[in-house]
C-alpha positions as a Markdown table, in Angstrom:
| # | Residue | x | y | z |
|---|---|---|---|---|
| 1 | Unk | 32.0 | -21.9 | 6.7 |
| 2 | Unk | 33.7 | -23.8 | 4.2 |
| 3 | Unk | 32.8 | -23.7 | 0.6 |
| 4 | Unk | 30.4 | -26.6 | 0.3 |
| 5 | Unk | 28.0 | -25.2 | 3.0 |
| 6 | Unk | 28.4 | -21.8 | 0.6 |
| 7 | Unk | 26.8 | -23.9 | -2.5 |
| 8 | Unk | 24.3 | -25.9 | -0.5 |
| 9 | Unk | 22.9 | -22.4 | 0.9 |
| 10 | Unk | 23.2 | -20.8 | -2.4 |
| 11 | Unk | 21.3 | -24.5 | -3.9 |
| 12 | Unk | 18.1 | -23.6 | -1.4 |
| 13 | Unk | 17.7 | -20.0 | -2.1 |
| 14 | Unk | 14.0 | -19.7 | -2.0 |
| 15 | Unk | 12.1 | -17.3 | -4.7 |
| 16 | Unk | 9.9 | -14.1 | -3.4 |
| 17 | Unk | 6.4 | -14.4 | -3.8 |
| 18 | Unk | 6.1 | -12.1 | -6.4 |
| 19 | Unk | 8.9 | -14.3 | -8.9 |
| 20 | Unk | 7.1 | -16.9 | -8.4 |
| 21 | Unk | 3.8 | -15.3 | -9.0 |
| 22 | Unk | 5.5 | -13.7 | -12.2 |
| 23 | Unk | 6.3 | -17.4 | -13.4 |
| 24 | Unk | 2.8 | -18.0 | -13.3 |
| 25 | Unk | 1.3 | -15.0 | -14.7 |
| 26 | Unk | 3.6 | -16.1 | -17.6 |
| 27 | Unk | 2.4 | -19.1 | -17.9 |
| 28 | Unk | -1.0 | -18.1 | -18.2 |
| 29 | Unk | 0.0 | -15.6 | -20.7 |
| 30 | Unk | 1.4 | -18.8 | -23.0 |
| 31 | Unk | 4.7 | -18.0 | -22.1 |
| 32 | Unk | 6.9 | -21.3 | -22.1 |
| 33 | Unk | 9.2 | -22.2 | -19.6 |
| 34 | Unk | 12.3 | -21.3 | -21.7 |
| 35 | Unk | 10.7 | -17.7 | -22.2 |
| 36 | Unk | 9.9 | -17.5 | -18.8 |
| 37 | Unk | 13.5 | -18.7 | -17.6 |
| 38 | Unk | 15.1 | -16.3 | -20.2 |
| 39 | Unk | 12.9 | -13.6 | -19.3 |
| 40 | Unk | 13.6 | -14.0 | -15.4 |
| 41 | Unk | 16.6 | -15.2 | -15.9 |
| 42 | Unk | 16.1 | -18.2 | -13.5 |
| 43 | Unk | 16.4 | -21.7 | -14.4 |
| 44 | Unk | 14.1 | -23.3 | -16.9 |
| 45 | Unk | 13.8 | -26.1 | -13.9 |
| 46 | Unk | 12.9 | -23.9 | -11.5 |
| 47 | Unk | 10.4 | -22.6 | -13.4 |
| 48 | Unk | 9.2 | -25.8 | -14.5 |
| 49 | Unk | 8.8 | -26.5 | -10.5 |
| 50 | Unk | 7.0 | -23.6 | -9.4 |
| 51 | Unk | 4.2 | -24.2 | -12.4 |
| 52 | Unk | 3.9 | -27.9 | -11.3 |
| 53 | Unk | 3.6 | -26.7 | -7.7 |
| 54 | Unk | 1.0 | -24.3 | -8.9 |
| 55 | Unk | -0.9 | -27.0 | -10.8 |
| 56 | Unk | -1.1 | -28.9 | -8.1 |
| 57 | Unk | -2.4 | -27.0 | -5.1 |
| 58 | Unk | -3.2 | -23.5 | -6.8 |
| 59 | Unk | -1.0 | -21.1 | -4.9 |
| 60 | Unk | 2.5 | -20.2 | -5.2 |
| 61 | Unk | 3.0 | -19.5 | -1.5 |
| 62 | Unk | 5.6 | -21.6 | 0.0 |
């Protein structure tokens, strides 16, 4: 496997259920997404996509 498949997996890596569920209990708490990021230590856009995806249909399953 070369080294640009590696990246590309590692791009894709899907969160658990529960991280993402953490995000949002965050949120709800009044967390922001840089204390949420920080806290998880994931990126602050990955955070800022799971709450979007959670605004907009309610769940955090994938």
């Amino acid at each position: 496997m070369s080294v640009k498949s590696v990246e590309s997996i590692m791009k894709n890596k899907e969160h658990t259920r529960q991280v993402r569920d953490t995000v949002v209990k965050k949120f709800k708490a009044g967390f922001g997404y840089k204390k949420i990021s920080q806290a998880l230590n994931i990126p602050r856009s990955t955070v800022q996509a799971i709450i979007l995806k959670w605004k907009e249909y309610q769940t955090t399953a994938n």
